[in-house]
C-alpha positions in Angstrom: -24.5 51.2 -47.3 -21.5 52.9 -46.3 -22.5 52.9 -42.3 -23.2 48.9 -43.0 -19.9 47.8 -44.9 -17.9 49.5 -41.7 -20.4 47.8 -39.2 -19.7 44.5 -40.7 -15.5 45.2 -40.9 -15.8 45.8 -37.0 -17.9 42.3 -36.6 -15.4 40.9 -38.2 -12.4 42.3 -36.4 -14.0 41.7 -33.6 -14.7 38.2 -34.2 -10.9 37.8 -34.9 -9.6 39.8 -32.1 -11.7 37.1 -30.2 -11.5 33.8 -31.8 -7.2 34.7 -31.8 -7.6 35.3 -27.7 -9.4 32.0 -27.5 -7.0 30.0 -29.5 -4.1 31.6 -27.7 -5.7 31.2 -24.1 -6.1 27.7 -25.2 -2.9 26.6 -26.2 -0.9 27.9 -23.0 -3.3 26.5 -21.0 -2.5 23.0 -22.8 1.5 23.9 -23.0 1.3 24.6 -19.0 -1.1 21.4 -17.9 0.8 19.3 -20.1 -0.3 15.7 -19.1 0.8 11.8 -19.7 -0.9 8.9 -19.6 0.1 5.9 -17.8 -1.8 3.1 -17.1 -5.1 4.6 -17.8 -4.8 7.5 -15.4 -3.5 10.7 -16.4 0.0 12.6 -14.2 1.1 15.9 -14.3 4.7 15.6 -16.4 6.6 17.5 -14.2 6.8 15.1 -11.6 7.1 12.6 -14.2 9.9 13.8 -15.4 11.6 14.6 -11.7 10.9 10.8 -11.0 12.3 9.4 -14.3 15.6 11.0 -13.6 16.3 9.3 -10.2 18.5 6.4 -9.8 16.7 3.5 -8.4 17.5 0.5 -6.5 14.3 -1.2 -6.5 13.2 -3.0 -9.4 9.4 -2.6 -9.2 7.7 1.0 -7.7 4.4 2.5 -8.5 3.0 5.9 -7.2 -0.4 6.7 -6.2 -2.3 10.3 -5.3 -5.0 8.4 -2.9 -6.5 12.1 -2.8 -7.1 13.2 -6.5 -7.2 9.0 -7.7 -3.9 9.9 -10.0 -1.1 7.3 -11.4 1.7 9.5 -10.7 4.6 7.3 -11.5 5.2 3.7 -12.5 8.1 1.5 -13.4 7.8 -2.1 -14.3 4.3 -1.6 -12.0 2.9 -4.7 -13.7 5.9 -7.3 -13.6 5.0 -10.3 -10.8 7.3 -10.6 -7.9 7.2 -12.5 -4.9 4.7 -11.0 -2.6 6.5 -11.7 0.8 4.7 -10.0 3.5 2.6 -7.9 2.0 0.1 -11.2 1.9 -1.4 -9.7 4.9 -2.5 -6.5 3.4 -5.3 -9.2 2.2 -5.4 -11.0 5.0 -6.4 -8.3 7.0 -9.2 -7.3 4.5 -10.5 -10.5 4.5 -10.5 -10.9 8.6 -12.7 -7.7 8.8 -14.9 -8.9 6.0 -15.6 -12.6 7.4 -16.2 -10.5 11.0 -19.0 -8.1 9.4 -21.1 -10.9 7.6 -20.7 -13.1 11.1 -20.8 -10.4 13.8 -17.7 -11.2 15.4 -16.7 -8.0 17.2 -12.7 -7.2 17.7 -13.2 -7.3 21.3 -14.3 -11.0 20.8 -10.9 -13.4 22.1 -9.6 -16.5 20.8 -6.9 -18.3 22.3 -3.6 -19.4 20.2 -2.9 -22.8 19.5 0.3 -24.3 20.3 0.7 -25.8 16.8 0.4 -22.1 15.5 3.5 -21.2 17.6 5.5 -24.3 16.3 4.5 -23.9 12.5 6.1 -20.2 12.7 9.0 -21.1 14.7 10.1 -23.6 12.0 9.4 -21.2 9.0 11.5 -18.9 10.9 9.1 -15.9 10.4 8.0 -13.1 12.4 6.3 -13.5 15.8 5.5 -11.4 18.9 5.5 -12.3 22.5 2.2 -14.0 22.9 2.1 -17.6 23.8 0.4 -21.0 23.6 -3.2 -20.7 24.8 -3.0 -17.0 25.7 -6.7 -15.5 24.9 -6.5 -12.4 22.7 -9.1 -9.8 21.0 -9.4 -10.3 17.4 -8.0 -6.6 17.7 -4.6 -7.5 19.4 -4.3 -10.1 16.3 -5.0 -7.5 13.6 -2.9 -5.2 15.2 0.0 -7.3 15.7 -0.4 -8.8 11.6 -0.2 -5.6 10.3 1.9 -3.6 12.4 4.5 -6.0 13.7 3.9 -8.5 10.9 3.3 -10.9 13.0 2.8 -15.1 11.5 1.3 -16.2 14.2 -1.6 -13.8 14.7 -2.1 -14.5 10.6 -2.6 -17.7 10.8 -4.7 -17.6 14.0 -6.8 -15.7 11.6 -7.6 -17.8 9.3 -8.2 -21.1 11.1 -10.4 -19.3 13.5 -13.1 -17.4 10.7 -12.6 -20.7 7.8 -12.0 -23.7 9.9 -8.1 -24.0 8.4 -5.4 -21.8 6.2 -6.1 -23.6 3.0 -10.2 -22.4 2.9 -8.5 -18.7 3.8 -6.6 -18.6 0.9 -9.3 -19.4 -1.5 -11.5 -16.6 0.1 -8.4 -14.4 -0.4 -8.1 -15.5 -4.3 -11.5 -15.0 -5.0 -11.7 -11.2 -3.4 -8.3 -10.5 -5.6 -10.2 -11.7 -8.6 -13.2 -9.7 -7.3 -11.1 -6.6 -7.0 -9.3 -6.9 -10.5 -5.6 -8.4 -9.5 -5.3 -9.8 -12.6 -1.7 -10.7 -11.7 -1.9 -11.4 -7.9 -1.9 -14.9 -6.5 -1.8 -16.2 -2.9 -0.6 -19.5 -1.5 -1.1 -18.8 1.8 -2.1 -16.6 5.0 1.0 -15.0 6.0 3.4 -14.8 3.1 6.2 -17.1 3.9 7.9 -18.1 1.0 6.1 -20.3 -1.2 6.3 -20.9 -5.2 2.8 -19.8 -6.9 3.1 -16.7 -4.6 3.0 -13.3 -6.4 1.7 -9.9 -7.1 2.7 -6.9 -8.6 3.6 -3.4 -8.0 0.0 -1.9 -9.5 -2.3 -4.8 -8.0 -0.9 -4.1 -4.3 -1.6 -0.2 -4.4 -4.8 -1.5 -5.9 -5.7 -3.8 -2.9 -4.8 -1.0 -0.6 -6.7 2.2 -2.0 -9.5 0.0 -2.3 -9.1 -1.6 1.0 -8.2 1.7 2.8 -11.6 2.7 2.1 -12.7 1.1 5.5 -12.1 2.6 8.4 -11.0 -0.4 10.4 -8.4 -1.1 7.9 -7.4 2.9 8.0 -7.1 2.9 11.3 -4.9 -0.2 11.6 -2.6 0.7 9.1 -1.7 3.6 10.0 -1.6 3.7 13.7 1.8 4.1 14.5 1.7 2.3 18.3 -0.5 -0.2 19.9 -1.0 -1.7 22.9 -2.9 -5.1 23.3 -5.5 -5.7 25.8 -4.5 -7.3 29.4 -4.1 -11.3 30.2 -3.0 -13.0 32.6 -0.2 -13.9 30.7 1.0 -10.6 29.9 -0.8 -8.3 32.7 0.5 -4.8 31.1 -0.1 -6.2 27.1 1.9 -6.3 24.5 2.9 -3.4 22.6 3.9 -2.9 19.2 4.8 -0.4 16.7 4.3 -0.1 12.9 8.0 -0.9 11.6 7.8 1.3 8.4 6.3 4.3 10.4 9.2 3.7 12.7 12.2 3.2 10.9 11.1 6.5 8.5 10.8 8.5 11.9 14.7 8.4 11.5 15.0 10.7 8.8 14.0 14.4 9.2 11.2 14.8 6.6 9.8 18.1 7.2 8.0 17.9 4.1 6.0 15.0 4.7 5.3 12.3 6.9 5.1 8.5 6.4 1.5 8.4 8.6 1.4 4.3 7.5 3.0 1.2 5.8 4.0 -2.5 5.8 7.1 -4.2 5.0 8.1 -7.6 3.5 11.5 -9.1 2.5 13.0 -12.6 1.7 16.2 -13.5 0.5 15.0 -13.9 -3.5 13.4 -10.7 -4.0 14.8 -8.5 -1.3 13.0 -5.8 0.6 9.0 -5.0 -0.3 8.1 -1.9 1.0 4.6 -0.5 0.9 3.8 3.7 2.3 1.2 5.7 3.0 2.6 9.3 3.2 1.0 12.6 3.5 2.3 15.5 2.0 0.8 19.0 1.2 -2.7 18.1 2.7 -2.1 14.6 0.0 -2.3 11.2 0.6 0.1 9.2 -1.7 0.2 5.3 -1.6 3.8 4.1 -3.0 5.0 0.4 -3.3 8.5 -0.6 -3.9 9.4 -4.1 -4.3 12.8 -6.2 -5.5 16.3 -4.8 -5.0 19.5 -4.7 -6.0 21.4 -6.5 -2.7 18.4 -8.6 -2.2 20.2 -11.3 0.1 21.5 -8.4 2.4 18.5 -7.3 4.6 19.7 -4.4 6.2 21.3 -2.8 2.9 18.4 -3.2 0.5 15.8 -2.3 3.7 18.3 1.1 3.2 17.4 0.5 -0.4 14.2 0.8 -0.2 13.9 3.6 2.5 15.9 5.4 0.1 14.0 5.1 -3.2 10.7 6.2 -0.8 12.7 9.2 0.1 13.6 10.3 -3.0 10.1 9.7 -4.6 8.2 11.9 -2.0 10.8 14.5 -1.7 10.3 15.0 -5.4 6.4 15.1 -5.8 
């Protein structure tokens, strides 16, 4: 009995000895991966807490880790702001979509129509050198949308795969609605101002990570430099750059790289900047949108850059 009553004391002990390891082990493993929700996704709180200190300019900004699907930092992610350029983030998903379902390749041409030219001209938006009945691939449009936000290209678009801008837009609405923007809506093809025209901070990185998923679309928005194909009118082609992968080229980021992007502006919201950066073998998706000196371009486009800079220079 003796030999059993000291068996059962070391069971015991034992058991303790265990179950206290356990416990322990537990709770610092908890203490260390100490996590916050947001949005329905989960972030690590240290770079939660790094971003919360900063000083922003920019009204609206949401984070995204493309490679581990993680919310990493939002601020007033769901408010609706004018959507400026970054309408052709959707435009461009929608070209490639309409393409697949009626074999049109991106070596196919059209030719731009004069009316086009005069429509953008008079809105005072964006355009590149190509001219009035100039045949181009559906590639040299894409290319020149995205990377040079270019109006005329988007709206050569639209007429060209749904007869006029106005069926575009409702193809454009009802993949938003398919995709879950709850708070995105679109007025038209290029994102000149309009009223009724809005989306927000979460429902753009949304539309990209989701869009981003085909290769096309990759490709295009992150090449940094392209070069459309030969015409007569413009025997060398036209080459463009990607504006955001540019401009962030200026700064020495050792650390990371800014491998994509698009950027918006108008005078009423300011600068709209959307990035794909890699850093530490990570892809991270951030959007930042309204700013302080709104109706001075080149100081909230500074802005902007900046708040970028301090949010990947801190995750």
């Amino acid at each position: 009995m003796k030999y059993i009553a000291i068996g059962m004391c070391m069971v015991l002990v034992s058991s303790l000895l265990v179950s206290c390891s356990v416990d322990g082990g537990a709770s610092k493993t908890n203490k260390g991966n100490k996590e916050t929700k947001i949005t329905g996704k989960s972030v690590k709180s240290q770079h939660l807490k790094k971003l919360k200190k900063l000083d922003y300019n920019s009204r609206c900004i949401h984070v995204y880790d493309l490679t581990s699907n993680t919310v990493i930092f939002d601020r007033n992610g769901g408010k609706r702001m004018p959507v400026t350029s970054l309408v052709k983030l959707m435009n461009c998903r929608k070209a490639l979509q309409i393409m697949s379902q009626k074999n049109i390749k991106l070596s196919d041409k059209i030719k731009l129509d004069a009316k086009v030219l005069k429509l953008t001209l008079k809105q005072g938006e964006t355009s590149s050198d190509y001219v009035q009945g100039e045949k181009l691939r559906y590639k040299d449009l894409l290319y020149a949308m995205m990377l040079r936000s270019d109006a005329d290209s988007a709206k050569t678009i639209a007429i060209r795969l749904k007869g006029n801008a106005q069926n575009y837009v409702k193809e454009m609405n009802l993949e938003a609605k398919k995709l879950g923007l709850k708070d995105t809506e679109y007025v038209n093809v290029d994102g000149a101002k309009k009223k009724g025209q809005y989306s927000t901070a979460r429902d753009v990185i949304r539309l990209l990570r989701i869009a981003m998923k085909d290769k096309k679309f990759y490709k295009i928005i992150t090449t940094a430099s392209y070069r459309s194909g030969r015409t007569p009118q413009h025997p060398q082609g036209v080459k463009c750059s990607n504006t955001t992968v540019k401009r962030f080229k200026e700064y020495n980021n050792s650390k990371f790289k800014v491998i994509g992007g698009k950027y918006g502006y108008s005078r009423s919201v300011g600068r709209t900047v959307v990035v794909v950066a890699k850093k530490h073998k990570k892809i991270y998706l951030i959007v930042v949108m309204g700013n302080k000196h709104r109706k001075d371009k080149d100081k909230c486009t500074n802005e902007s850059i900046g708040d970028v800079l301090k949010i990947m220079r801190n995750i």
